[in-house]
gemmi code that builds the backbone of each chain (N, CA, C; Angstrom):
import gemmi

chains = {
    "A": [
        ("UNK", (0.855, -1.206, 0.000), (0.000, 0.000, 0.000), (0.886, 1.250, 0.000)),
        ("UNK", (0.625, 2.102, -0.851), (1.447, 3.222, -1.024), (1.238, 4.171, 0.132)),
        ("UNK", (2.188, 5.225, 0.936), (2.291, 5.796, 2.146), (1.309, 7.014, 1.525)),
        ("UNK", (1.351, 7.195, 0.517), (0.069, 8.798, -0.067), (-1.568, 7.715, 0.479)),
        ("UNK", (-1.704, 6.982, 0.343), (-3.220, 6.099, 0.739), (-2.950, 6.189, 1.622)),
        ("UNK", (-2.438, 5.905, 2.784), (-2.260, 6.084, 4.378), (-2.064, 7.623, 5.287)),
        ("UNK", (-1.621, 7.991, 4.250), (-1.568, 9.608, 4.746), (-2.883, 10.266, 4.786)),
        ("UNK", (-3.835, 9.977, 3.658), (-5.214, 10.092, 3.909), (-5.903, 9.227, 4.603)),
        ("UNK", (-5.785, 8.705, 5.463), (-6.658, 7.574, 6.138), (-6.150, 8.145, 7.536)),
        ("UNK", (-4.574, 8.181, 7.752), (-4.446, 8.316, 9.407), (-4.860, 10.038, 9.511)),
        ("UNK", (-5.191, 11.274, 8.194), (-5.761, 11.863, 8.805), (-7.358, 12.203, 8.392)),
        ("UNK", (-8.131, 10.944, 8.107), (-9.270, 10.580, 8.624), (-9.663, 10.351, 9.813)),
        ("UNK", (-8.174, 9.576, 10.200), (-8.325, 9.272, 12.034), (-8.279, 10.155, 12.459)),
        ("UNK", (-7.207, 11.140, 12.457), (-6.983, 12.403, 13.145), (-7.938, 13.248, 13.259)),
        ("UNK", (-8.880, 13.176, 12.309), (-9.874, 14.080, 12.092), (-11.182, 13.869, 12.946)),
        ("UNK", (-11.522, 12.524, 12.422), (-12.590, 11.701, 13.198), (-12.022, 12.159, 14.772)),
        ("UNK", (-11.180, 11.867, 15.318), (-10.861, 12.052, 16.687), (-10.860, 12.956, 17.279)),
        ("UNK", (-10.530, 13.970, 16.582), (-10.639, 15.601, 16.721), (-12.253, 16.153, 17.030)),
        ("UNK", (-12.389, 15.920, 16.177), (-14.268, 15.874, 16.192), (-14.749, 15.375, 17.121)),
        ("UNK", (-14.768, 13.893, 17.157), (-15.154, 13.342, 18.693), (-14.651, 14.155, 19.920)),
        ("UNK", (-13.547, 14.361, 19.819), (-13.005, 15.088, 20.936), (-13.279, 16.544, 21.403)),
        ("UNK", (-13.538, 17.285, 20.145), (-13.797, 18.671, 20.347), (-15.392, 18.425, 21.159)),
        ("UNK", (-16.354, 17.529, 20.434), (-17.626, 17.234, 20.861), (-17.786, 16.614, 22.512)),
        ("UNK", (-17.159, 15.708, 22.903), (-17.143, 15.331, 24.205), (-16.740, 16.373, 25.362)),
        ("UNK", (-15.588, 17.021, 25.075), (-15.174, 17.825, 25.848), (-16.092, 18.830, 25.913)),
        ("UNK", (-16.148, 19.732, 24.688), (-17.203, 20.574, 24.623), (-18.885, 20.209, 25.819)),
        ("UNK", (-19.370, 19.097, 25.023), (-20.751, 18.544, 25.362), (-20.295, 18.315, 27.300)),
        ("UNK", (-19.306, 17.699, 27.432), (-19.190, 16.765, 28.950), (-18.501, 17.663, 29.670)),
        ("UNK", (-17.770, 18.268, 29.248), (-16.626, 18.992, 30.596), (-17.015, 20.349, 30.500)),
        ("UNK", (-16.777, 21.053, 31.594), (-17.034, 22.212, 31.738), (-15.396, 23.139, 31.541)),
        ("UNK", (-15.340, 22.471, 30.489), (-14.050, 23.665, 29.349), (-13.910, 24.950, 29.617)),
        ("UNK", (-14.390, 25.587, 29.726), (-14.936, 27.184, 29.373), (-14.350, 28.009, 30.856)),
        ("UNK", (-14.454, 26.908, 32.049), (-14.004, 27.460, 33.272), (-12.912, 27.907, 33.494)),
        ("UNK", (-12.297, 27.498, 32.580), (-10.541, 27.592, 33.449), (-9.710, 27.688, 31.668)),
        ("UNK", (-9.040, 28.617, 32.568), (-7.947, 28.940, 31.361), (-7.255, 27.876, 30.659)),
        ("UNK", (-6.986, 26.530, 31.201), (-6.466, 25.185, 30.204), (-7.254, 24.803, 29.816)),
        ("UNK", (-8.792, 24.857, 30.077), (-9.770, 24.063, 29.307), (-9.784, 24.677, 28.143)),
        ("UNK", (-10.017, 26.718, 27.935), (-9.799, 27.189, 26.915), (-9.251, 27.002, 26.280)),
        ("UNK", (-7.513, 26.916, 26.469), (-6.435, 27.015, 25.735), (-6.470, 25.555, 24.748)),
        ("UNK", (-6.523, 24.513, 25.760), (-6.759, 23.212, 25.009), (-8.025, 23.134, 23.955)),
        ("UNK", (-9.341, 23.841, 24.104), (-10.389, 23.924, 23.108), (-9.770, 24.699, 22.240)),
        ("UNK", (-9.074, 25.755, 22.445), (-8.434, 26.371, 20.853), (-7.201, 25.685, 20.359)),
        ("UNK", (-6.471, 25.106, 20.545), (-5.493, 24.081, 20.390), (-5.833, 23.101, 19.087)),
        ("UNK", (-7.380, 22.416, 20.139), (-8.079, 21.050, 19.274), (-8.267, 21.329, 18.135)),
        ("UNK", (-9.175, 23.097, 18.346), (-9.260, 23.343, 17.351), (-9.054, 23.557, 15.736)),
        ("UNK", (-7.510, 24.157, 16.274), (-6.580, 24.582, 15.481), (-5.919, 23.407, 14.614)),
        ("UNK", (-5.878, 22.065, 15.432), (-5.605, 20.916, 14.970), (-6.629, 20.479, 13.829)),
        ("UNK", (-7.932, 20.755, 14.640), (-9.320, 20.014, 13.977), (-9.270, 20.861, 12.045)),
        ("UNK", (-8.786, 22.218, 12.182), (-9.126, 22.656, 11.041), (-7.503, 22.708, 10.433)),
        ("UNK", (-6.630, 21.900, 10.520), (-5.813, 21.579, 10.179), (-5.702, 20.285, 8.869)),
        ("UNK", (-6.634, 19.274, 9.802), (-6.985, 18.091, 9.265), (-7.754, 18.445, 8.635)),
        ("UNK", (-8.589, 19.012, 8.460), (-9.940, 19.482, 7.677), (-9.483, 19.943, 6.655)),
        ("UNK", (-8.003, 20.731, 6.678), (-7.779, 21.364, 5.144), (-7.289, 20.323, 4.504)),
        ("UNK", (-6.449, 19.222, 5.430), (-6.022, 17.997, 4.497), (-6.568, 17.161, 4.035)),
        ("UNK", (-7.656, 16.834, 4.659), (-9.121, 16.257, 4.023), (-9.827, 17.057, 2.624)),
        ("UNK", (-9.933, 18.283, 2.783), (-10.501, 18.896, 1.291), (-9.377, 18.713, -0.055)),
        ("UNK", (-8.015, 18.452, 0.855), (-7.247, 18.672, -0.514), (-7.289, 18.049, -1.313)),
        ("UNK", (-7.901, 16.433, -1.230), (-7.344, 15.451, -2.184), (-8.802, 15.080, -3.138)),
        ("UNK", (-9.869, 14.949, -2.190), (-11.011, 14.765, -3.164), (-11.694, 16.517, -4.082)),
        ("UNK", (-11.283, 17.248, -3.592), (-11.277, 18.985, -4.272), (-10.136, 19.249, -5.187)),
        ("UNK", (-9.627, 18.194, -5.265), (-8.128, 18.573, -6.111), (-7.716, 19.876, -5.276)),
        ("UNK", (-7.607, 20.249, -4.097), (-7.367, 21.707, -3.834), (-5.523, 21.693, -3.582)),
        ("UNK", (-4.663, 23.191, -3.796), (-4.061, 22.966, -3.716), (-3.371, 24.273, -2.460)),
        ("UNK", (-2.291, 24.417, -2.413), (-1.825, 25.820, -1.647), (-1.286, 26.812, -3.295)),
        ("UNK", (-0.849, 26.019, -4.007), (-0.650, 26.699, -5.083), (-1.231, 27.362, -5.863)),
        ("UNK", (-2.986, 26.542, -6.510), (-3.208, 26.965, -7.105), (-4.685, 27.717, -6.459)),
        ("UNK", (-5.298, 27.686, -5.062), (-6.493, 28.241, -5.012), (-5.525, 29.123, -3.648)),
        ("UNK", (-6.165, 30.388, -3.883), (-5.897, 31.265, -2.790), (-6.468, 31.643, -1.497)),
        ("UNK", (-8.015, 31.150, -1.692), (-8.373, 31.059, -0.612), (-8.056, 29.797, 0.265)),
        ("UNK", (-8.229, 28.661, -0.370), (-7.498, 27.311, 0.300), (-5.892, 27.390, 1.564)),
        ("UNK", (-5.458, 28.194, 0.414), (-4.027, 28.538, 0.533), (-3.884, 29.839, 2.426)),
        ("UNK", (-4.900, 30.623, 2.366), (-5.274, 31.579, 3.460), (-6.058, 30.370, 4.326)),
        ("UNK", (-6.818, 29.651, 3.853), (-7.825, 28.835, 5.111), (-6.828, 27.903, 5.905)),
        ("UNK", (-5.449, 27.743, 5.238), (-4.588, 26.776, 5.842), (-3.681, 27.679, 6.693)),
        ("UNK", (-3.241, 28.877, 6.345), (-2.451, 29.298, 6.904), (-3.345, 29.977, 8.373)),
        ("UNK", (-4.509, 30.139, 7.928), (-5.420, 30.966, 9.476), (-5.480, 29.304, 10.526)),
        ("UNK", (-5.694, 28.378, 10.050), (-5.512, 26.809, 10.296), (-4.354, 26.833, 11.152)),
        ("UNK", (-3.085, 26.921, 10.822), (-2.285, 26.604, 11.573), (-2.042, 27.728, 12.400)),
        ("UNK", (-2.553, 29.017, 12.115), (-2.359, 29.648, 13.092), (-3.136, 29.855, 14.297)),
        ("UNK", (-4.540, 29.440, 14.244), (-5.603, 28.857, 15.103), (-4.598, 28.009, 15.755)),
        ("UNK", (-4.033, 26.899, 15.553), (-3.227, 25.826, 16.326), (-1.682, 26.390, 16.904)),
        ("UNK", (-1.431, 27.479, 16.536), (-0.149, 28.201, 16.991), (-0.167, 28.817, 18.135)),
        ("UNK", (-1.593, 29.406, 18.204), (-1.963, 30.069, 19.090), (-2.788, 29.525, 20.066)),
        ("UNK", (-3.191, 28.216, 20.172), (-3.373, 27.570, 21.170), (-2.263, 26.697, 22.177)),
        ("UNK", (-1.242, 26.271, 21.046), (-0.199, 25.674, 21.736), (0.533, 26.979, 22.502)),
        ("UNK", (0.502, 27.818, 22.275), (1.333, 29.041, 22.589), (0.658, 29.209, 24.025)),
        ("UNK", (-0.707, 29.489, 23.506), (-1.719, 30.039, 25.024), (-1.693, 28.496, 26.351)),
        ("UNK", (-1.602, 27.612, 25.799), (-1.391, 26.339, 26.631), (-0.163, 26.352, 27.453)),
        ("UNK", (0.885, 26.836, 26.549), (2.023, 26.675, 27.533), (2.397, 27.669, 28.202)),
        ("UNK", (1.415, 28.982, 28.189), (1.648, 30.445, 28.784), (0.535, 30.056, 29.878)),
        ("UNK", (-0.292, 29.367, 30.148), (-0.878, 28.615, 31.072), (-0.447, 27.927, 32.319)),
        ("UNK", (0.749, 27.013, 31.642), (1.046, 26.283, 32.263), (2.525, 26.620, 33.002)),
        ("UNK", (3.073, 27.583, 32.002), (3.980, 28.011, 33.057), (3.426, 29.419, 34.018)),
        ("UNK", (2.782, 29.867, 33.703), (2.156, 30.743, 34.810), (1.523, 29.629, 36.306)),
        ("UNK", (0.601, 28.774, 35.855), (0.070, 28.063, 36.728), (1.508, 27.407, 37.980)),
        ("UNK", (2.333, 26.987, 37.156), (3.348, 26.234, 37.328), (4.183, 27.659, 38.439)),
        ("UNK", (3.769, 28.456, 38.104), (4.975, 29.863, 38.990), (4.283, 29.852, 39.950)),
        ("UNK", (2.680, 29.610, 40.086), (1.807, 30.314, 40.895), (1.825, 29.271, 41.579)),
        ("UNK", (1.667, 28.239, 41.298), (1.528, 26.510, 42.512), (3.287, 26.414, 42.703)),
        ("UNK", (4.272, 26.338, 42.327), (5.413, 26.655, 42.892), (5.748, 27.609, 44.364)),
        ("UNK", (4.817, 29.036, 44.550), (4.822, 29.798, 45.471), (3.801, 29.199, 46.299)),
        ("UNK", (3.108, 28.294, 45.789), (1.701, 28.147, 46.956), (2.061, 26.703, 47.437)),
        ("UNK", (3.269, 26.009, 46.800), (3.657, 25.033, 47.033), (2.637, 23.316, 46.571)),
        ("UNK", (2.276, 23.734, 45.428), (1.599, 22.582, 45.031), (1.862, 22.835, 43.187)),
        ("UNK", (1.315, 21.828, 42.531), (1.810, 22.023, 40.801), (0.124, 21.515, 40.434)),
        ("UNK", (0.234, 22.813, 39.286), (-0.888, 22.768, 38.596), (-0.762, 22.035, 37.765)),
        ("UNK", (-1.773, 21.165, 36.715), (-1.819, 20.803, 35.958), (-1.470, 19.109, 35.880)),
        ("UNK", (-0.908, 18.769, 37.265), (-1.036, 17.518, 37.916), (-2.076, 16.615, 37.897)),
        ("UNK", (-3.162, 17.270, 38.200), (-4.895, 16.800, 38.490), (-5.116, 16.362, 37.271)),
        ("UNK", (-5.209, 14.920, 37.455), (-5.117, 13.957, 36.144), (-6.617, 13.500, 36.429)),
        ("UNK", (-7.527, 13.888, 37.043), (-8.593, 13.470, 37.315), (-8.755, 11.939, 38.037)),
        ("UNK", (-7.956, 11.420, 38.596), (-7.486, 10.088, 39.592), (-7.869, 10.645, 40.435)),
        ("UNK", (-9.218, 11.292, 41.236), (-9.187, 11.898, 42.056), (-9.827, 10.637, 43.336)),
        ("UNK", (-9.449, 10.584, 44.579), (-10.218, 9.634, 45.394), (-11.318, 9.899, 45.679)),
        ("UNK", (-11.988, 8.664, 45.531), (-13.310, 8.925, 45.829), (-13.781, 8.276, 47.359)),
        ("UNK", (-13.134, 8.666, 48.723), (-13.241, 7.972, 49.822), (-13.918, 9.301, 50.839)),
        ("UNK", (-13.807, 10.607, 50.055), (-13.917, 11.947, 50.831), (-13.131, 12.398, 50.662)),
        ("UNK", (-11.662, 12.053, 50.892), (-10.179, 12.615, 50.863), (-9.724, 13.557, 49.646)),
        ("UNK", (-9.683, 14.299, 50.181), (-9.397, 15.334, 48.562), (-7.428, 14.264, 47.948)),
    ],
    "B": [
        ("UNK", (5.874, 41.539, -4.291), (5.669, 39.769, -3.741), (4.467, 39.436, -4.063)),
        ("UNK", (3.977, 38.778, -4.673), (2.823, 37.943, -4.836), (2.080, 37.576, -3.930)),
        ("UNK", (0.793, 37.255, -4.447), (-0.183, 36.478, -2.850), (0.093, 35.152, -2.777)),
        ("UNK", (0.572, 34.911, -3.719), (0.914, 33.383, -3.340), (2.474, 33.282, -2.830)),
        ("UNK", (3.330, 33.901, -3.485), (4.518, 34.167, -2.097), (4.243, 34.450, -0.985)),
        ("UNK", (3.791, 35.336, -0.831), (2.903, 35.884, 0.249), (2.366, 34.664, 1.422)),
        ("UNK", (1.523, 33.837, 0.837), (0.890, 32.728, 1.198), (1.688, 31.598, 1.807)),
        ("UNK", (2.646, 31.232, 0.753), (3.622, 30.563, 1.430), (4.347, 30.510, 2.575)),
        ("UNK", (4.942, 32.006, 2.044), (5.855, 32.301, 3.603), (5.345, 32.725, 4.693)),
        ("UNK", (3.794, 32.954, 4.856), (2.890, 32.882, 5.689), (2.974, 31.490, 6.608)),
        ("UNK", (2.708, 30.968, 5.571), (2.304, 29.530, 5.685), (3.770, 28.923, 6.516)),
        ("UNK", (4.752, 28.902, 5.866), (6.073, 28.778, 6.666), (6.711, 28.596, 7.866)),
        ("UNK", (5.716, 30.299, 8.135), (6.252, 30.912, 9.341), (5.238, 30.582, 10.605)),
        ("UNK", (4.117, 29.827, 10.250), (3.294, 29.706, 11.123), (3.664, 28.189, 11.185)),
        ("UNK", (4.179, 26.981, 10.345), (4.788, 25.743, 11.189), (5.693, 26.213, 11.505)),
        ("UNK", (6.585, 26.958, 11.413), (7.938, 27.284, 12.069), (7.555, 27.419, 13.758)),
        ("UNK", (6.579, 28.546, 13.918), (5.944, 28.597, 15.529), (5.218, 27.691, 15.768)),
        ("UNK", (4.448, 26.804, 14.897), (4.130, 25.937, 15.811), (4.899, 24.416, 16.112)),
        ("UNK", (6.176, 24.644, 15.287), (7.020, 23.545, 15.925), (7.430, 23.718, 16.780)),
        ("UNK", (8.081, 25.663, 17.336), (8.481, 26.134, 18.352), (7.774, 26.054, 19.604)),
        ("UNK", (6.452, 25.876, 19.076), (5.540, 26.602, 20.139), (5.420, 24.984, 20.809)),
        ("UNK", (5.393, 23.796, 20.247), (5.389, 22.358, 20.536), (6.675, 22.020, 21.151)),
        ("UNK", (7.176, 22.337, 20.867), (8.510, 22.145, 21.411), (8.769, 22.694, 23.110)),
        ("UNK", (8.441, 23.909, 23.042), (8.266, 25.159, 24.507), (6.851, 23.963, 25.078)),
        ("UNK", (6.146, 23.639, 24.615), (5.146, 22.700, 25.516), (5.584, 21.462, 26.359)),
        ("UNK", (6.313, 21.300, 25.225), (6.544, 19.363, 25.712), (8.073, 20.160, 26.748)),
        ("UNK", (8.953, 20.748, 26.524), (9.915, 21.283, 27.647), (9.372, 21.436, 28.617)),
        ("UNK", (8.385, 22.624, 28.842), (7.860, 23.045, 29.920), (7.124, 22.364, 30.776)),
        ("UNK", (6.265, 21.076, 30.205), (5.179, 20.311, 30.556), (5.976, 19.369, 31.351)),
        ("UNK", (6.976, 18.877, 30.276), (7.767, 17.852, 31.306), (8.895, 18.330, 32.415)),
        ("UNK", (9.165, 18.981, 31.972), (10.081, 19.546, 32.931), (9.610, 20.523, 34.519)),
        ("UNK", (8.702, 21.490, 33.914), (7.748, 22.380, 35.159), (7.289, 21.305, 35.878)),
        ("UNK", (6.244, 20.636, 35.134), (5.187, 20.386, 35.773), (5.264, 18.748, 35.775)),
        ("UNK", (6.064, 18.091, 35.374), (6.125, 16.969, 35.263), (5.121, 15.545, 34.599)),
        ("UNK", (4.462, 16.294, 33.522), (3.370, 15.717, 33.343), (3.394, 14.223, 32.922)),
        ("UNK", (4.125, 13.790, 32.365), (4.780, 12.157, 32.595), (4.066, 11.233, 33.352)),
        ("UNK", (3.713, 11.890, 34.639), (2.868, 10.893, 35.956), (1.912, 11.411, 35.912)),
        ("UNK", (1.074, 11.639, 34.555), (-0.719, 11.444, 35.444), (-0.909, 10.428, 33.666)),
        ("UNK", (-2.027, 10.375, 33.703), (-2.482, 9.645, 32.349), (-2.553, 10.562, 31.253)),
        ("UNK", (-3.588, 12.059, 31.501), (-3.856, 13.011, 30.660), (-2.597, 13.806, 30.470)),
        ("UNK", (-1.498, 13.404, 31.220), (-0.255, 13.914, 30.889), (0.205, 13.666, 29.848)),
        ("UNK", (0.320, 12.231, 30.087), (1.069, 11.192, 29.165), (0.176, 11.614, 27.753)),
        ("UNK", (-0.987, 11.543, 27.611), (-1.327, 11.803, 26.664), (-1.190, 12.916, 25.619)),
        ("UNK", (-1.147, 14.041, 26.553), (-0.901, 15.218, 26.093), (0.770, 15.641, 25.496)),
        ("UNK", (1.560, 15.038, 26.119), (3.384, 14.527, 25.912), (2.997, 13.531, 24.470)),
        ("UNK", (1.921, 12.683, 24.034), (2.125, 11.997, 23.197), (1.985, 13.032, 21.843)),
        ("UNK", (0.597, 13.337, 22.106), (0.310, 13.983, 20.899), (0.809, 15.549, 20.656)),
        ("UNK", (1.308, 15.897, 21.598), (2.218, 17.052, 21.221), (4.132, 16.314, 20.725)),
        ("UNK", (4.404, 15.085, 20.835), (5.461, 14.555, 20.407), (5.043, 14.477, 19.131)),
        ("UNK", (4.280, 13.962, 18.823), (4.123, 13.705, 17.482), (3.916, 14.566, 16.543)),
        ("UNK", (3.037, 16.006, 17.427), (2.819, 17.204, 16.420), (4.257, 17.607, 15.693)),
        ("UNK", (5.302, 17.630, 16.507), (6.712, 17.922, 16.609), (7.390, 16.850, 15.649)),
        ("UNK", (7.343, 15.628, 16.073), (7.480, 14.672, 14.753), (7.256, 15.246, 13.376)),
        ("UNK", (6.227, 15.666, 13.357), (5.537, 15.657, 12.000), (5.824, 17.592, 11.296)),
        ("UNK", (6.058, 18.631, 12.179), (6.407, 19.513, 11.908), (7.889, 19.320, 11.280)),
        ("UNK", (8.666, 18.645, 13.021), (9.878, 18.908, 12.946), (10.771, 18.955, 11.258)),
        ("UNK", (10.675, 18.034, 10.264), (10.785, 17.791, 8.986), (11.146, 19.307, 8.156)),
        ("UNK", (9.880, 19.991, 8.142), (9.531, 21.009, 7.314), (10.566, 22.195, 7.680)),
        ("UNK", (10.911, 21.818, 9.029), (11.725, 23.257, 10.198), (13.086, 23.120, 9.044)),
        ("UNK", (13.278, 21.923, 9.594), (14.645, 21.234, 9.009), (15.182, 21.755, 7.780)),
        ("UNK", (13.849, 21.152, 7.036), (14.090, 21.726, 5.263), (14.063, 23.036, 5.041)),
        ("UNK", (13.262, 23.555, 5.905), (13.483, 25.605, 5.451), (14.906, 25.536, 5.900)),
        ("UNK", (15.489, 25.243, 6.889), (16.729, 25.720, 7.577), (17.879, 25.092, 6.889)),
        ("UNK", (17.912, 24.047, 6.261), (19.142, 23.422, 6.007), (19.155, 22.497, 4.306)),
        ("UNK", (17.494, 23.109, 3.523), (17.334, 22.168, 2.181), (17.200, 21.102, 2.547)),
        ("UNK", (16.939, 20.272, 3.295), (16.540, 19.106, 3.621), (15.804, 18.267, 2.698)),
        ("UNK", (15.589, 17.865, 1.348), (15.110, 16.689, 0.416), (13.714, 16.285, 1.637)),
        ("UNK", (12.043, 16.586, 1.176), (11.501, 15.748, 1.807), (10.838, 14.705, 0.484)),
        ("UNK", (11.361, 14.740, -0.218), (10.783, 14.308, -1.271), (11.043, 12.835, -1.190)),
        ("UNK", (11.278, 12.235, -0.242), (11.949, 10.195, -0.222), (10.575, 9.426, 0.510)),
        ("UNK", (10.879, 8.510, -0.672), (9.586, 7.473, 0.033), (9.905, 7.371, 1.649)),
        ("UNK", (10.578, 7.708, 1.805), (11.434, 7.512, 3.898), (10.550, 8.505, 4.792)),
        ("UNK", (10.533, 9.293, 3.972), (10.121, 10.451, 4.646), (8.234, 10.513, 4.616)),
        ("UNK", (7.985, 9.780, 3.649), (6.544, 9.721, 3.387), (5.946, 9.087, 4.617)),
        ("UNK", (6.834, 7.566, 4.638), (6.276, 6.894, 5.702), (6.577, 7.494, 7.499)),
        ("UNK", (6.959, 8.383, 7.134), (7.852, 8.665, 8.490), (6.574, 9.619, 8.740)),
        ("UNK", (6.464, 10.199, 8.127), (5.063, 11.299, 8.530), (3.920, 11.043, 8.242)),
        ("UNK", (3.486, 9.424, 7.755), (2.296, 8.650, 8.201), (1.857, 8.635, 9.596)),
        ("UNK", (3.886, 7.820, 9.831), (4.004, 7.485, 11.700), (3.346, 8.195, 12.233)),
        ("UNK", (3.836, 9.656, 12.215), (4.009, 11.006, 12.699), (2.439, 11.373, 13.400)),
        ("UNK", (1.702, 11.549, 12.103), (0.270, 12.415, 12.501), (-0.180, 10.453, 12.889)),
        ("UNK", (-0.142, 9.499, 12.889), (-0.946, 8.679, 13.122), (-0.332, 8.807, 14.596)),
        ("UNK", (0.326, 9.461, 14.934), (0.814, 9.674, 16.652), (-0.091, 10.289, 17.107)),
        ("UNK", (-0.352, 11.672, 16.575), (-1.443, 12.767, 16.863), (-2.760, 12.195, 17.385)),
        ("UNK", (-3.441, 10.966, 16.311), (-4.058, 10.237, 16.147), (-4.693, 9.692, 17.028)),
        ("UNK", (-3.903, 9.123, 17.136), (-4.076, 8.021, 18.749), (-3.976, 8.244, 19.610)),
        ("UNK", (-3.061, 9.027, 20.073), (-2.601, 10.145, 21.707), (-4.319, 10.861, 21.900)),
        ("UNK", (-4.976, 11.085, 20.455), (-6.171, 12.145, 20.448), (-7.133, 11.197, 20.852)),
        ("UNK", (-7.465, 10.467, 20.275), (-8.297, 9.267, 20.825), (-8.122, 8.331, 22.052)),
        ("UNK", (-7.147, 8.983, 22.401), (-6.528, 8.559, 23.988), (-7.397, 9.485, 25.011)),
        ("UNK", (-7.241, 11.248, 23.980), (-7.576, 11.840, 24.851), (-9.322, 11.793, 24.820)),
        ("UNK", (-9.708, 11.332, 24.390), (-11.166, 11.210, 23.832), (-11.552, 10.071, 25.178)),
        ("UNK", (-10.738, 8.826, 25.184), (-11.269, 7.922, 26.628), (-10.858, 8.539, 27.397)),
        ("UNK", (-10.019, 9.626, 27.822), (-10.276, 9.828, 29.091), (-11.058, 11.160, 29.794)),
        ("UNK", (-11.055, 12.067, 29.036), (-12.308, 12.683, 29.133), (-13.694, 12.192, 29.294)),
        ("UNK", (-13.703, 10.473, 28.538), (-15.831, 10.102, 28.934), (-15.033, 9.750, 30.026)),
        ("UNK", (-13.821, 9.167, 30.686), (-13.626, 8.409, 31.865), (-14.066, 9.073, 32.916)),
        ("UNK", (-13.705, 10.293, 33.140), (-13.195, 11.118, 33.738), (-14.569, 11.272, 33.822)),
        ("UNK", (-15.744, 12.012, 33.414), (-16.735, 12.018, 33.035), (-17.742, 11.165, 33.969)),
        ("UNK", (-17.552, 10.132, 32.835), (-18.105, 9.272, 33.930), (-18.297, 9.037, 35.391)),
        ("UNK", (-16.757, 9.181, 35.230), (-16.503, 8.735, 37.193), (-17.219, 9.701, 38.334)),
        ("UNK", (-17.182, 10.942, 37.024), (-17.685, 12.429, 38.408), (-19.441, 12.487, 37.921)),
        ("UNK", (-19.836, 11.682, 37.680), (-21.313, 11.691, 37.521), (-21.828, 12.148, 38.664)),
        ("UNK", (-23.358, 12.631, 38.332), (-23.735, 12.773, 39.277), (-24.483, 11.385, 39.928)),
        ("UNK", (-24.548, 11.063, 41.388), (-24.510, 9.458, 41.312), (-26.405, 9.860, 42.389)),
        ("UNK", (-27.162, 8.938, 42.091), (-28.568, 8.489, 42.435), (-28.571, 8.829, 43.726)),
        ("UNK", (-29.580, 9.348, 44.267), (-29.717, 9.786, 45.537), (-29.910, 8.080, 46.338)),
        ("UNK", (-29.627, 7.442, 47.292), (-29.623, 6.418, 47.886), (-30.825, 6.085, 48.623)),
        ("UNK", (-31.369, 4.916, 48.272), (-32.639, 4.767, 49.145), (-32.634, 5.118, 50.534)),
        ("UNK", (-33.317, 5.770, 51.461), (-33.094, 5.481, 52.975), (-33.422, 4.192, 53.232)),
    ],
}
model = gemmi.Model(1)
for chain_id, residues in chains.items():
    chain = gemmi.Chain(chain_id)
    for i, (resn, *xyz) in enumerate(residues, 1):
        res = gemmi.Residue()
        res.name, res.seqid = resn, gemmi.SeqId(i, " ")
        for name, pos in zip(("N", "CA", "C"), xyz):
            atom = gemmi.Atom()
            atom.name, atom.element = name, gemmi.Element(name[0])
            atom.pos, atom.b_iso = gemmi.Position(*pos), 0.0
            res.add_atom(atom)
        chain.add_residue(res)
    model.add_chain(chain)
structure = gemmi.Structure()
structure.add_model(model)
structure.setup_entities()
C-alpha cells in the first residue's frame, strides 16, 4: 500500500478524533471554566481545522498553489493551532509559577481523584 | 511579492511557531510540571510529540534544504500524525472516563 493512501486515512483518524473530541469535551466537561480548558479547546481546534484542510485537498483537487483562498484557510488553520499551543504553555507556566509559590503544581490533576472523601 | 509568495511564507512561518511553540510545551510540561505521571499527561506529551514529529521535517528543510521528497520520509510522517491520532483518541477515553466517574450518582434509598 502506497504511504500517499495512508496519509489520507491516518488523517481521517486524526480528524474523526478531533471531532469526537472537540464534541465530548465541549458537550461533557465544563471547558470554558478555566484557562487550560480554553487554551486546550483552541489548540483542538486549530488541529481540527488543520486536518480538515487535508481532508478537502485530495477529493477537491485543492491545492496551496493553485487556489488562494485554500491557501489563506490553511495558513489561518495553523495559526488557530499556533496560538493555542502558545496560550497552553503560557498557562502552564504561569500556573506552574503560581503553585510553585503556593507550594503545590498545577496541571497535575489527572482526574485520579479519590473517591473515599479525601481530597 | 505575490499572494501566493505571500501565502507561502505565511504559511512557513506559522509551522515554524508551531514547531516552536510544541517544542516550549513538551519542555515546559515535562520539565515544570512533570506531566509524565498522570495519564492526561502522558497523553498530552504523546500527541504534542508527534505534532513535533511531523512539523519537525519542514523546520529542518526551510533551515538546512533538507530533500523531503523520499519514500522515507513519506512513511515517516504517516508514523508522525498517526501519533497525533491516537494520543487524540486517547484523549477522547479519558475525558468520557473522567466524566463518567464524576457523575452525578442516584440519591440512595433510605
Amino acid at each position: 500500500m502506497p504511504p500517499g493512501i495512508l496519509t489520507s486515512a491516518v488523517f481521517v483518524a486524526a480528524f474523526a478524533a478531533l471531532s469526537v473530541f472537540g464534541s465530548a469535551y465541549m458537550l461533557l466537561a465544563p471547558w470554558f471554566r478555566n484557562p487550560a480548558g480554553r487554551a486546550l479547546m483552541v489548540m483542538s481546534t486549530g488541529f481540527w481545522l488543520v486536518s480538515l484542510a487535508e481532508l478537502l485537498r485530495h477529493p477537491f483537487g485543492l491545492s496551496t498553489a493553485d487556489s488562494a483562498p485554500f491557501a489563506w484557510f490553511q495558513v489561518a488553520a495553523v495559526s488557530v493551532a499556533v496560538v493555542g499551543i502558545g496560550w497552553i504553555t503560557k498557562v502552564l507556566i504561569k500556573a506552574q509559577w503560581h503553585g510553585r509559590r503556593r507550594g503545590r503544581r498545577y496541571f497535575e490533576d489527572s482526574g485520579e481523584r479519590r473517591h473515599d472523601g479525601h481530597p | 511579492m505575490t499572494q501566493a509568495q505571500l501565502v507561502t511564507d505565511l504559511g512557513n512561518d506559522a509551522v515554524f511557531a508551531a514547531c516552536a511553540g510544541s517544542v516550549a510545551f513538551l519542555a515546559a510540561y515535562i520539565l515544570l510540571a512533570r506531566g509524565y505521571r498522570t495519564e492526561i499527561g502522558r497523553a498530552l506529551i504523546v500527541m504534542d510529540a508527534g505534532l513535533t514529529l511531523a512539523l519537525g521535517p519542514s523546520v529542518v528543510h526551510r533551515l538546512t534544504g533538507l530533500s523531503l521528497a523520499s519514500i522515507g520520509y513519506a512513511w515517516y510522517f504517516v508514523a508522525s500524525i498517526a501519533v497525533v491520532g491516537l494520543a487524540t483518541w486517547w484523549r477522547v477515553w479519558f475525558v468520557l472516563k473522567v466524566q463518567w466517574r464524576g457523575r452525578p450518582k442516584p440519591p440512595e434509598d433510605p
